[in-house]
Structure formats: structure tokens, C-alpha cells
C-alpha positions in Angstrom: 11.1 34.3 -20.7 9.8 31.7 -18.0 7.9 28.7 -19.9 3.9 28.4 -18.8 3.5 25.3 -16.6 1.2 22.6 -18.7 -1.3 20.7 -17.4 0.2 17.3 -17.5 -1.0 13.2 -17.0 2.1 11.4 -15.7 1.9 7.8 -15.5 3.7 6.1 -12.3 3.1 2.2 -13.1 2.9 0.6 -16.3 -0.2 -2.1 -16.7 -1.3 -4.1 -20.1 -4.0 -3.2 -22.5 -6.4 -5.9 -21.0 -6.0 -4.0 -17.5 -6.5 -1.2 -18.9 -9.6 -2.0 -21.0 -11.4 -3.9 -17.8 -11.1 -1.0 -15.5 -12.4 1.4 -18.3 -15.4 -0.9 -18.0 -16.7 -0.1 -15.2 -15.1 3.5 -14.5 -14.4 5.9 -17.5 -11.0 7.3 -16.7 -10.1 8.2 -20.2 -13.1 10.1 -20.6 -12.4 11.4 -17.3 -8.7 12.6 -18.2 -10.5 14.0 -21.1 -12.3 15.6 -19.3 -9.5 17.4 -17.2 -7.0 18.3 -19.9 -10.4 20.3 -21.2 -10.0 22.6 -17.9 -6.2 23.5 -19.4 -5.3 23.3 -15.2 -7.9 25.7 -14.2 -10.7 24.0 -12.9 -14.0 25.5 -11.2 -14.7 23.0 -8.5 -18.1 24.0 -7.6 -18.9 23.7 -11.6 -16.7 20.8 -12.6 -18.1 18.4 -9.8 -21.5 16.8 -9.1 -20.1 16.1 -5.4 -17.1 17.5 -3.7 -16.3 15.6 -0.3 -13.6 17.4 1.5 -11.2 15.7 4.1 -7.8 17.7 5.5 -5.8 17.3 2.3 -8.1 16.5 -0.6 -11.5 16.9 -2.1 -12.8 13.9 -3.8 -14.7 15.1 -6.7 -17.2 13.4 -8.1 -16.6 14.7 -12.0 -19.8 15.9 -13.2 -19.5 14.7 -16.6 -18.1 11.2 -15.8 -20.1 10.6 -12.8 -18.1 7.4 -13.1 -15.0 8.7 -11.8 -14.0 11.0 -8.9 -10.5 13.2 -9.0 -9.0 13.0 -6.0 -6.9 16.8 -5.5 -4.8 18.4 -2.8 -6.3 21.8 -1.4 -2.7 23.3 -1.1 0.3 22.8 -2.6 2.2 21.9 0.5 1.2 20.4 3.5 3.4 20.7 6.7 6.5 20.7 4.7 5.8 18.2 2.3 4.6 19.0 -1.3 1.4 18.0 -2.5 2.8 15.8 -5.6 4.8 13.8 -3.1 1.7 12.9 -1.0 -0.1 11.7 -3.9 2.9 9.5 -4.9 2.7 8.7 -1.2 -1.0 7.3 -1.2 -0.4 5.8 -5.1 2.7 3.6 -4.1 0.6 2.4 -0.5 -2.6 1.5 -2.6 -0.4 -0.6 -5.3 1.2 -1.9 -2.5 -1.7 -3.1 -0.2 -3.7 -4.1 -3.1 -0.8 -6.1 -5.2 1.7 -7.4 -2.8 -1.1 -8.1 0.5 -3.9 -8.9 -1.7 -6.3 -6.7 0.0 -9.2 -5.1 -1.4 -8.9 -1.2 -2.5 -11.0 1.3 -4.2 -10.2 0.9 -8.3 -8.1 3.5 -9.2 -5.9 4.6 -12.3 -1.9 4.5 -12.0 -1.2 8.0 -12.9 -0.6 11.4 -11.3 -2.2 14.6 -13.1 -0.3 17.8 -11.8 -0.5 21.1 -12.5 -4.3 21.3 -12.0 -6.2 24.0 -9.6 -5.7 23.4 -6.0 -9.5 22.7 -4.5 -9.5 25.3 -1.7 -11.1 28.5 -2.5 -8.0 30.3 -0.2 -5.5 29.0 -2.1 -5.2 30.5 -5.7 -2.8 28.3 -7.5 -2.8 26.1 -10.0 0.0 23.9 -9.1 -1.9 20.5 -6.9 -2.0 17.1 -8.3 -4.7 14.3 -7.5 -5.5 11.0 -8.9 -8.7 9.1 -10.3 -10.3 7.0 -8.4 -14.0 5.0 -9.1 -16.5 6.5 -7.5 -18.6 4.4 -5.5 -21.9 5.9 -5.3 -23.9 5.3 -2.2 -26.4 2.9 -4.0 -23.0 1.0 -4.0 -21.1 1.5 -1.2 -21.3 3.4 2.2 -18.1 5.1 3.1 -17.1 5.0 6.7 -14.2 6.7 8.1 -13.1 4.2 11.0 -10.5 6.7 12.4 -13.3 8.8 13.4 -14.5 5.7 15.7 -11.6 5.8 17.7 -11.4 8.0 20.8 -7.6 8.4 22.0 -6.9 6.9 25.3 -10.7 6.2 25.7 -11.5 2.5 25.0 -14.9 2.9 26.2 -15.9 5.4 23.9 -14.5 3.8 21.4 -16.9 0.9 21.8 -19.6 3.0 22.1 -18.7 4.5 18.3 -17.7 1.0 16.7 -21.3 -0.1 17.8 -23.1 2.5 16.0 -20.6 1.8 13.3 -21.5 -1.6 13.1 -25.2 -0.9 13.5 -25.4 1.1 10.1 -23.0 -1.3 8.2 -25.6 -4.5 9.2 -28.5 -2.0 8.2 -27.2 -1.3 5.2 -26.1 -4.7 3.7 -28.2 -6.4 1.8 -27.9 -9.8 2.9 -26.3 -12.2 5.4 -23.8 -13.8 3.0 -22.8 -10.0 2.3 -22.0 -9.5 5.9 -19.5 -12.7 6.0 -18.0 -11.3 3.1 -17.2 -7.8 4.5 -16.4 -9.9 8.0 -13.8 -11.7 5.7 -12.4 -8.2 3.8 -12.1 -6.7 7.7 -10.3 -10.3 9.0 -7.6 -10.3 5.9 -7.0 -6.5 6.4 -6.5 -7.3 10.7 -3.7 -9.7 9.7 -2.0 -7.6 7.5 -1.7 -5.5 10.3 -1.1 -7.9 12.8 0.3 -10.9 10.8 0.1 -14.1 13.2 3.3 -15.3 11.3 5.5 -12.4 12.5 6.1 -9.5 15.2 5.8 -6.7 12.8 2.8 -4.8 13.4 1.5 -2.6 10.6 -1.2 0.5 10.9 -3.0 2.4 8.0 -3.0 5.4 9.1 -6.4 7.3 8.6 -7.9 4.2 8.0 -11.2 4.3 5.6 -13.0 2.7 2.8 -16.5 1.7 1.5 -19.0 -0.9 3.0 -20.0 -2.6 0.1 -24.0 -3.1 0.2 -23.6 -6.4 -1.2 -21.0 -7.0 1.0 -17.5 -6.4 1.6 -14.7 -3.4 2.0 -12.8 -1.6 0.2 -9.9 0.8 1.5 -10.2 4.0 0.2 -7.3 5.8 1.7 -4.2 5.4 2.0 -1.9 7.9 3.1 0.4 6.1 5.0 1.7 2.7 6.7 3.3 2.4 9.7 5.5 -0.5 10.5 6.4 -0.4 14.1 5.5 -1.1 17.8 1.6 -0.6 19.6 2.6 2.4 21.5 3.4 4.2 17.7 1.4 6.5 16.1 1.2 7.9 12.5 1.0 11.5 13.5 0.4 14.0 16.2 -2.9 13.2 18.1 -3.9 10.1 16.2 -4.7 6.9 17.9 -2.1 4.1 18.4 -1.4 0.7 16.5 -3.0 -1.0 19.4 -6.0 1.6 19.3 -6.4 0.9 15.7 -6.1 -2.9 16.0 -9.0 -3.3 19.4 -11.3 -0.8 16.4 -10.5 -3.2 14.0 -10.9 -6.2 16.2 -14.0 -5.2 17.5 -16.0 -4.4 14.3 -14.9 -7.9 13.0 -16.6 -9.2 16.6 -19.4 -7.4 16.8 -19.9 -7.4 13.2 -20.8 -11.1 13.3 -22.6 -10.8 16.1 -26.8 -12.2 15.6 
């Protein structure tokens, strides 16, 4: 007879107690993995969340009981030809790595995968997704921006046209002056990682997003992938290139510290 799957936690990095005890501080994950194995891998998204957030691939779900934490889930189980447990990995391995080895800021999130959970769209009845916990910055907090969507391909003018009503909103919302420098600095440090002054490589994050910290600051939310190659490369079909990301990125730094 064919075993039931089990909803299981596996962890992907290893981390001390003290690490683990200062993120628990400010964002329950235990509680929230708690929380989760309760569901026993069947989970009623429009019950189990407070918010729900959807993007292509996931739902970020803000948990209702740990409002603390949001569960990051695929909505199907494979995407163009690549399983949903290996895009999680994916966007696990690229946060560790932009936040450890290039020091740059990233939401906090915990080092595991949890699998064999409910995929979050209602067309797809299955319970074989996996997601990740992330802290969920509410907008008291943090204002999420999505600077892909600022970028028009192959339309530099429009694109300048949506980076200054990003960079309206962001000055609007922080708090104060010495705020703004700091999220000037987070945006600068993140510009040259992908375009290191020391070297030719250029890097993109592709689907590049995060929070605007209201008292200052930002923090990549996302990160699905990172490319390593020339200007004229792009992460996937109808996405903008390196160089279209870098002249977004550039220009919100400018205009950002702009009076």
C-alpha cells in the first residue's frame, strides 16, 4: 500500500541557538510552524491568512494567528518545467547568499523549507507546494514596492516617468531625512553589487523588490534569481535587461536624493 505524504519542516542551513532566539524575537516562526503542522498539509487560505498578497508563483500569507510571520507558498506544483520545491530552494540559497556573502539587507526569514502543504491557488487541488517563512513587514513598517513594475522594456522614458512616482511615494512615506540617506545608502550598496566598480561582472536580481522602510532603508524581499552576465541579458522572456534594471536602479538612488 502507497505511504500518505506527511507534512514535513526540512531545514536547509544550520544556524546557532543565539540566531535562532534573536529572530524569534521579533518574528514568531516557531509559533508559526506550529501553527502549520496544525493544518496536517491542508490549509484553507482564505481562513488561515489575515492577508494573502498574490504574485505569479506565490501568495505571501500573512498567518492569521502569528500576524508576525507570513508563509510564503507556491500556487502550483510546477512551474514551466521546474518543480515548486526547487524554486523555493532557488529563492532560499539567493537570499542567504545576497544577505551573508554581499552583506546586503533582506527581509528576515527562517532557513527551512516546509513541503507537502496545500498549493494556494484555488484551481489547483493538491497538496504537494512548499513555501518558506518570512517576517512580515506590516505597512506601519515598511511599504513594499515592486521596482520591476517601474520598468517599461525598451522605453527609457516611461521608465522615468514610473521611477518618479516611485520615488515620490517613498519620500512621502519616510519619516525623516536621515531615513532617506539610509535607504539612499541600502539602494547604493545593492547598485554595486550589481555593478561592482572593482570588476566587469555585472549582476541582476531578477524581479527585483523589497520594503521601504519608513524609518528608512530597504530590504529585498524577493529573490528568485541572479543573473551574472552581460547588459543586453535578461532573466526571462519579456523582462527588462541588466542595463534596464541598473538606469531603474540608478535613477531612484538620483532622484531619491534629490531636495
Amino acid at each position: 500500500m502507497e505511504s500518505k505524504k506527511r507534512f514535513c519542516i526540512i531545514t536547509v542551513l544550520l544556524f546557532s541557538t543565539v540566531e535562532f532566539l534573536m529572530m524569534n524575537e521579533a518574528c514568531e516562526f516557531e509559533r508559526a510552524i506550529a501553527e502549520i503542522e496544525s493544518q496536517n498539509g491542508s490549509i484553507n487560505y482564505d481562513t488561515f491568512c489575515s492577508e494573502k498578497p498574490s504574485g505569479e508563483e506565490k501568495l505571501a500569507c500573512r498567518i492569521q494567528n502569528v500576524p508576525s510571520v507570513g508563509f510564503l507558498v507556491c500556487k502550483k506544483p510546477v512551474y514551466n518545467g521546474s518543480l515548486c520545491r526547487e524554486t523555493i530552494e532557488t529563492e532560499l540559497e539567493n537570499l542567504e547568499t545576497i544577505q551573508t556573502t554581499y552583506d546586503l539587507k533582506t527581509v528576515q526569514y527562517f532557513h527551512t523549507i516546509i513541503d507537502n502543504v496545500t498549493c494556494a491557488s484555488e484551481q489547483v487541488n493538491a497538496a504537494n507546494c512548499s513555501g518558506f517563512l518570512e517576517c512580515w513587514i506590516d505597512i506601519s513598517m515598511g511599504m513594499f514596492k515592486h521596482i520591476r513594475d517601474h520598468i517599461i522594456t525598451g522605453k527609457q522614458y516611461e521608465t522615468i516617468k514610473k521611477i518618479n512616482d516611485l520615488v515620490k511615494d517613498v519620500k512621502i512615506y519616510t519619516e525623516t531625512q536621515n531615513g532617506l540617506e539610509k535607504t539612499i545608502a541600502d539602494l547604493s550598496k545593492l547598485l554595486d553589487f550589481m555593478a561592482p566598480k572593482t570588476s566587469k561582472i555585472l549582476r541582476q536580481v531578477c524581479d527585483l523588490q523589497g520594503f521601504f522602510m519608513k524609518k528608512g532603508g530597504f530590504q529585498i524581499a524577493d529573490a528568485s534569481g541572479i543573473l551574472e552576465k552581460t547588459v543586453s541579458d535578461i532573466c526571462w522572456e519579456d523582462e527588462p535587461t541588466t542595463d534596464e534594471v541598473l538606469f531603474a536602479l540608478n535613477e531612484t538612488i538620483i532622484k531619491l536624493g534629490q531636495k
